[in-house]
N, CA and C of each residue as an Amber inpcrd file, in Angstrom:
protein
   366
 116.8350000 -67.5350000-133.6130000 118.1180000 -66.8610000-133.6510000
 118.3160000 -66.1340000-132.3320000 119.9110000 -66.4270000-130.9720000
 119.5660000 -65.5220000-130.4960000 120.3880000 -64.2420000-130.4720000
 119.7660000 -63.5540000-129.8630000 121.0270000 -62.0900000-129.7500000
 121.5610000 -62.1610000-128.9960000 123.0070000 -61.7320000-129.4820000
 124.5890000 -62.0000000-128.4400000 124.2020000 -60.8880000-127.4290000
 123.8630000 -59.4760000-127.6830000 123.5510000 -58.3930000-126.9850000
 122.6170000 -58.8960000-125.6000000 121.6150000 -59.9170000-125.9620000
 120.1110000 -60.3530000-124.5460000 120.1810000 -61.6920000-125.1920000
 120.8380000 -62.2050000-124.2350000 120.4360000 -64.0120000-124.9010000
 119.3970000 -64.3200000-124.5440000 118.6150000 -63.9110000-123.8630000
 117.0750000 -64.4300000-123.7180000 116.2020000 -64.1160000-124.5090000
 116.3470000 -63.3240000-125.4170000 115.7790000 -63.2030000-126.3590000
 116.1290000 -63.6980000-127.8870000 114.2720000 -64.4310000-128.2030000
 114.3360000 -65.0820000-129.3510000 113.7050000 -64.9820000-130.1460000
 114.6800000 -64.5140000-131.3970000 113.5490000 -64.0510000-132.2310000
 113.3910000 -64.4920000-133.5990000 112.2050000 -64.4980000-134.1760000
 112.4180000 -65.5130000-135.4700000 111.4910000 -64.6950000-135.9080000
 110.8480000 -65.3180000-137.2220000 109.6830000 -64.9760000-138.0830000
 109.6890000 -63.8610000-138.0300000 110.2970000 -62.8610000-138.5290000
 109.9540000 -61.4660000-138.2740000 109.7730000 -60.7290000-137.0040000
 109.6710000 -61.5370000-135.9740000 109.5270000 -60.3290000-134.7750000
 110.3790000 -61.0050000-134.0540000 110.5800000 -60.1700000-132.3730000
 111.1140000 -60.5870000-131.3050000 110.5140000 -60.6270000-130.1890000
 110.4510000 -61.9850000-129.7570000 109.9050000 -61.9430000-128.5690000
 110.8270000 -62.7820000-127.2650000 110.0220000 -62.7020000-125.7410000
 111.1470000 -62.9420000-125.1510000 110.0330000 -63.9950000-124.2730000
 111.4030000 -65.5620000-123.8690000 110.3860000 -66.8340000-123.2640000
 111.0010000 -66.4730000-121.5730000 111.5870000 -65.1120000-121.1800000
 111.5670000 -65.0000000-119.5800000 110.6570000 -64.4820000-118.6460000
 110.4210000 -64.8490000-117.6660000 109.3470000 -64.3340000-116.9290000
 109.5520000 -63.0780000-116.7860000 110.8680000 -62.8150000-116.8090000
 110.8210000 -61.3770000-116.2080000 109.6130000 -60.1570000-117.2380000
 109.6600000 -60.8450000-118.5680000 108.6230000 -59.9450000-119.2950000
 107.6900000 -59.7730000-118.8860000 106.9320000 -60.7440000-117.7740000
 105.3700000 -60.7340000-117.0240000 105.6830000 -59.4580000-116.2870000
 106.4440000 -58.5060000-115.8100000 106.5640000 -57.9430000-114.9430000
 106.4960000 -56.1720000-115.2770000 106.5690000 -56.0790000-116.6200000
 105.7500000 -54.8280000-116.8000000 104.1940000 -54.7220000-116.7230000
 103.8610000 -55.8490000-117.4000000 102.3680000 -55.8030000-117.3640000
 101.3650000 -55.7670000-115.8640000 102.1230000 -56.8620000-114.5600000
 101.8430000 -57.0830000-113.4090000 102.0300000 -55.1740000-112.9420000
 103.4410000 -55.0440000-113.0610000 103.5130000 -53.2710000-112.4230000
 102.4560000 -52.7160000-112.8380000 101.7630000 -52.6770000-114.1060000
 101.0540000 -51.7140000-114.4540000  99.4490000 -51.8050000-113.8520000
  98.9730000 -53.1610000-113.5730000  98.0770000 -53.7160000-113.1570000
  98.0270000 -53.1510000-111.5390000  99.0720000 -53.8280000-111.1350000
  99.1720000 -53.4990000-109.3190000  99.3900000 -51.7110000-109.0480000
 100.2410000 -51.2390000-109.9430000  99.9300000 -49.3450000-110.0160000
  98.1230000 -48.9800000-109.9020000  97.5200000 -49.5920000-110.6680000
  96.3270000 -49.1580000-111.3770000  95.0800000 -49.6990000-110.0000000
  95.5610000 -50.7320000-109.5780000  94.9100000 -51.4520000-108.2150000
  95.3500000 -50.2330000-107.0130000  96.7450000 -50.1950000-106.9180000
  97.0810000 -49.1050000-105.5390000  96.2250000 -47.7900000-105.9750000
  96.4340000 -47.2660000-106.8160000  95.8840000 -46.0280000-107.1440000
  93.9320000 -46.0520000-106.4100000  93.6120000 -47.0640000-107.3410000
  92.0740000 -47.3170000-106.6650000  91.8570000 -46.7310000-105.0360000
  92.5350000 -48.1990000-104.9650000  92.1620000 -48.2940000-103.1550000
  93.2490000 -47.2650000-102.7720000  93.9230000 -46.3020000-102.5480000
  94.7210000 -45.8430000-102.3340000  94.0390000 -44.5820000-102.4940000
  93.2450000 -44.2130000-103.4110000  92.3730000 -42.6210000-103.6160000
  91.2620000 -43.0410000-102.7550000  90.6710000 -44.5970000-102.6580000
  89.6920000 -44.5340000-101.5800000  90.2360000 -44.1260000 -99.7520000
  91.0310000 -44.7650000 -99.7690000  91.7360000 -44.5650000 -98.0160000
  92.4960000 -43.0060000 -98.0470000  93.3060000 -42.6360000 -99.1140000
  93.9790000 -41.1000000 -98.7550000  93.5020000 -40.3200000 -99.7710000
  92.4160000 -40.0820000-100.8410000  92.6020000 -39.1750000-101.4750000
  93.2450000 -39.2170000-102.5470000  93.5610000 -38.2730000-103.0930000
  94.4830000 -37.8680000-104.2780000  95.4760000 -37.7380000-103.9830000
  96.1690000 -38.1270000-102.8910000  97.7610000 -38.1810000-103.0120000
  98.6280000 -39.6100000-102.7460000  97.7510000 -40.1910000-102.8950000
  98.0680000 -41.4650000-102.8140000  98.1900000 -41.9640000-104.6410000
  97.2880000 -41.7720000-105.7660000  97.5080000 -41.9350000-106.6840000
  98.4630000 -40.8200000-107.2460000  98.5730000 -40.1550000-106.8120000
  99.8020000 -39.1350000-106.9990000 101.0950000 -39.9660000-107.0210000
 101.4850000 -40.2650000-105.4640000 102.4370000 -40.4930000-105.6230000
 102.9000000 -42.2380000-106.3510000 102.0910000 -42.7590000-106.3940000
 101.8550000 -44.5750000-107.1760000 101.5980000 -43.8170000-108.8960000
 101.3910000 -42.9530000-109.5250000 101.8430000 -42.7300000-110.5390000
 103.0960000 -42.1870000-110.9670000 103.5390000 -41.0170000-109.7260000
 104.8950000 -40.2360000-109.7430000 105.6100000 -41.9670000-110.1840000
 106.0110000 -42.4890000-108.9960000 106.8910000 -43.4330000-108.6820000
 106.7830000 -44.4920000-110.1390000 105.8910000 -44.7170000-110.6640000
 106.1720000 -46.1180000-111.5190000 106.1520000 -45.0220000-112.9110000
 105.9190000 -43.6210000-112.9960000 106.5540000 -43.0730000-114.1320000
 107.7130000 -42.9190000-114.3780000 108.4450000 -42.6900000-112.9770000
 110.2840000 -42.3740000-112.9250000 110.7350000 -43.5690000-113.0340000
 110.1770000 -44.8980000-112.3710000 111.0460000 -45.9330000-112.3490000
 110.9330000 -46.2950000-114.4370000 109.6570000 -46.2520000-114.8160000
 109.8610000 -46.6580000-116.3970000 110.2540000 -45.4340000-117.2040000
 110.4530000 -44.7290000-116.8500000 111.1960000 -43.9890000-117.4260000
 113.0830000 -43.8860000-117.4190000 113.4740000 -44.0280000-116.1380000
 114.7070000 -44.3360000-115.4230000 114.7510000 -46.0240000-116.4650000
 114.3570000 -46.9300000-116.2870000 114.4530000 -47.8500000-117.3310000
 114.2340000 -48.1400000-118.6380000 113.9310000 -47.4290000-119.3130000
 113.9820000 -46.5630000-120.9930000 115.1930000 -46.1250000-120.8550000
 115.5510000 -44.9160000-119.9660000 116.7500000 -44.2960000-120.4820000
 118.1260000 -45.1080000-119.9700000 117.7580000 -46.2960000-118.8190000
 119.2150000 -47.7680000-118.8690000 119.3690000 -48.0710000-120.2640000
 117.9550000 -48.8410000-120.7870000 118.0130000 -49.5070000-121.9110000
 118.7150000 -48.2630000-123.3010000 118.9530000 -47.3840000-122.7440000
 119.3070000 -46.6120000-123.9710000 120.9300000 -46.6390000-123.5810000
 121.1680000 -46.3430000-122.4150000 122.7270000 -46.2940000-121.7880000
 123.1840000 -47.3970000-122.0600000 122.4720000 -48.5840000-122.1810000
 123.2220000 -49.8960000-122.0180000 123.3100000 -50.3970000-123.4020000
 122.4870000 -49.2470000-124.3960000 122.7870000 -49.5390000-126.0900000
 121.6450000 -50.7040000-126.7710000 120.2970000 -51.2130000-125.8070000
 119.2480000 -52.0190000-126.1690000 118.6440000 -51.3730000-127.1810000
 118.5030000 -50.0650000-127.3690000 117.9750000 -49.5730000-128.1100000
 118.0980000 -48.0810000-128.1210000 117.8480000 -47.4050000-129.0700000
 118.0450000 -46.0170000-129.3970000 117.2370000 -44.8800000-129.0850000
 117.8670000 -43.9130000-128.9920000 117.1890000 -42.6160000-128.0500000
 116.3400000 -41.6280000-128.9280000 116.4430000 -42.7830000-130.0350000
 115.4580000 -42.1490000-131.1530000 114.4370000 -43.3600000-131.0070000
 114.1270000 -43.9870000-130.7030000 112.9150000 -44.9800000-130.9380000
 112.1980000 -45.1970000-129.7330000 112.3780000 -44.3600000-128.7920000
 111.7070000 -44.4680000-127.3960000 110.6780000 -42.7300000-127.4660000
 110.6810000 -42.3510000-127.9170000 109.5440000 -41.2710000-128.3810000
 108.4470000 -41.2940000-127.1920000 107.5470000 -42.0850000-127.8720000
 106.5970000 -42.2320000-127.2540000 106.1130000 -42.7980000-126.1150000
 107.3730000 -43.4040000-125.9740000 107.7280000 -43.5460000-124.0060000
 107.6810000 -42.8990000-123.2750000 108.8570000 -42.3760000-123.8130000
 109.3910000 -41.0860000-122.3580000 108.2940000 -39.7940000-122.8990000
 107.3430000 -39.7960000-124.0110000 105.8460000 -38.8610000-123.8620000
 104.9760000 -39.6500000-122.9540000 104.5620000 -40.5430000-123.2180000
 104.1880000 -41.3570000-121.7350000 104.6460000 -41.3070000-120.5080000
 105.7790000 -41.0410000-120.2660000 106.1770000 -40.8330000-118.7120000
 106.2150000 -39.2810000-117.9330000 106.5180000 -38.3520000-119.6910000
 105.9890000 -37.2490000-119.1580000 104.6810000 -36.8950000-118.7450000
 103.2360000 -37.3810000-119.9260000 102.4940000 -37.3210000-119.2330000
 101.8550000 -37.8090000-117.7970000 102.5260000 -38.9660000-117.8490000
 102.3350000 -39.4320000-116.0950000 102.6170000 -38.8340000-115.5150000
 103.4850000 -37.9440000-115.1460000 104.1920000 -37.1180000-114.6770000
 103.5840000 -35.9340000-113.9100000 102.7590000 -35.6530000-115.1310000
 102.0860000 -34.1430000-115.3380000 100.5450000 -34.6830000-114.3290000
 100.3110000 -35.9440000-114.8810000  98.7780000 -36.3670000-113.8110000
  99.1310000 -36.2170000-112.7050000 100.5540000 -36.9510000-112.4610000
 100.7000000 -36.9700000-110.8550000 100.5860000 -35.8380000-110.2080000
 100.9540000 -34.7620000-111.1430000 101.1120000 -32.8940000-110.2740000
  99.8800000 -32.6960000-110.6010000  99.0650000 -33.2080000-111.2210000
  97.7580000 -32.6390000-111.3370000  96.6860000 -33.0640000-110.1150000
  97.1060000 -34.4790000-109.9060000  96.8660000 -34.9580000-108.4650000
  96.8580000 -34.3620000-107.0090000  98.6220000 -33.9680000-107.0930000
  98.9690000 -33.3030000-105.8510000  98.2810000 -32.2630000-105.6650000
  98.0950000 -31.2480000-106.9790000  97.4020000 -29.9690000-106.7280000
  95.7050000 -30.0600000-106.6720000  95.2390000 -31.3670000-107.1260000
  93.5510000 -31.6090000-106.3330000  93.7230000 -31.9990000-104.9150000
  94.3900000 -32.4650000-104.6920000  94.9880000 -32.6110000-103.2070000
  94.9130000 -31.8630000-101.7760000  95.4490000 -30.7790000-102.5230000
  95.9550000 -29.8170000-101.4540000  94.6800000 -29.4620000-100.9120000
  93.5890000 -28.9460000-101.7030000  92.6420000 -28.5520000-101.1720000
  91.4970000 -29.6470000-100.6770000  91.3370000 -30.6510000-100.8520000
  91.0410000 -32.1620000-100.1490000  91.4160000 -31.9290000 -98.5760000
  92.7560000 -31.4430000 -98.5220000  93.6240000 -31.9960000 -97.4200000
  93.2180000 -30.6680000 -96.5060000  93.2860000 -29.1690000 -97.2740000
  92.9010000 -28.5670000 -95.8910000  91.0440000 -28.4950000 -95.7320000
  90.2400000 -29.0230000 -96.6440000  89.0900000 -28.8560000 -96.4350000
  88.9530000 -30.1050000 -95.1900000  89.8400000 -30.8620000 -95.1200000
  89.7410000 -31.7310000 -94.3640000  90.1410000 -31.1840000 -92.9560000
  91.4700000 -30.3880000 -93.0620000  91.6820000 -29.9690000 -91.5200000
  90.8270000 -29.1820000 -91.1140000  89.6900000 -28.8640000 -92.1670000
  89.1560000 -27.6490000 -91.7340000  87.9400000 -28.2140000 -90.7130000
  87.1510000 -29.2670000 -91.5550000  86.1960000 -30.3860000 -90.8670000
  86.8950000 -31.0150000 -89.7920000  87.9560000 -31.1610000 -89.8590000
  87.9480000 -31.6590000 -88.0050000  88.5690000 -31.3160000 -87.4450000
  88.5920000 -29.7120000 -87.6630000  89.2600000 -28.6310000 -86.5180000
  87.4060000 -28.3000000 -85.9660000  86.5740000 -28.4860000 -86.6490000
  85.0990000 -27.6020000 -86.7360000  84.4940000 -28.7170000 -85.4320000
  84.8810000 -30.1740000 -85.8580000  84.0150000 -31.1410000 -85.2640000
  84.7630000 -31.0170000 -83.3590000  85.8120000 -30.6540000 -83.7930000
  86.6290000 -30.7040000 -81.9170000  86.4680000 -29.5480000 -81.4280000
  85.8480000 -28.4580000 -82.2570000  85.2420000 -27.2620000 -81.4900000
  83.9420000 -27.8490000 -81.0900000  82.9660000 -28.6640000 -82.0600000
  81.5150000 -28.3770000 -81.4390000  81.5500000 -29.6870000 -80.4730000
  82.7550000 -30.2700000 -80.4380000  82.9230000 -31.5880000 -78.9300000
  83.1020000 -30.7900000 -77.9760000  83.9850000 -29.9340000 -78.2590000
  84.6540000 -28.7480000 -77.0680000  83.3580000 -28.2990000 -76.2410000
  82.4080000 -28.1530000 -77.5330000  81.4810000 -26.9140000 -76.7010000
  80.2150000 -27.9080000 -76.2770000  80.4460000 -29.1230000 -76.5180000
  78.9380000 -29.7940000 -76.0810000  79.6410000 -30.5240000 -74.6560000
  81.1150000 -30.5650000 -74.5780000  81.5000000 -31.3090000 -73.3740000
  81.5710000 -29.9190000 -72.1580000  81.5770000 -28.6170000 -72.2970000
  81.5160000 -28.2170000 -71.4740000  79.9150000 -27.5550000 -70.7930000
């Protein structure tokens, strides 16, 4: 049967499911988020998964609340979404603020290392 509302979607036997690729593409985001974050806390730290969680919490969240504007579904049955995006949300600031001190313990180490170059080059 399909729906006049998403013709790509088909649904029978009791449930709904959908035969477009585009469905591969939450699961891939969540995968490639979870990959940047990795290598991304290895090369910058904690603000690199900061901001690769900020960003793919607002964008699925910003797309929950289309699908609600555009009438796919109701602003009562997304609950536990947009609690999911808040908590992403909340990691990401929890991130930034392990961060900060990462970042000046860092200026602090190589303000220290160009003093003791300073003092072995003269």
């Amino acid at each position: 049967m399909e729906n006049p509302r998403c013709p790509h979607l088909c649904c029978g036997g009791g449930s709904c499911a959908t035969n477009d690729l585009v469905s591969l593409f939450m699961p891939a985001a969540f995968m490639s988020t979870l990959a940047a974050c990795v290598f991304g806390a290895w090369a910058k730290g904690l603000i690199a998964p900061a901001l690769f969680i900020g960003v793919t919490s607002w964008a699925f969240r910003s797309g929950v609340q289309a699908a609600i504007a555009d009438g796919y579904t109701s602003a009562t049955s997304v609950g536990f979404e947009m609690t999911v995006s808040l908590i992403l949300f909340i990691v990401a600031g929890l991130c930034i603020l392990g961060w900060i001190p990462m970042f000046i313990n860092n200026r602090q180490v190589a303000r220290k290392v160009r003093e003791r170059a300073a003092g072995l080059s003269n």
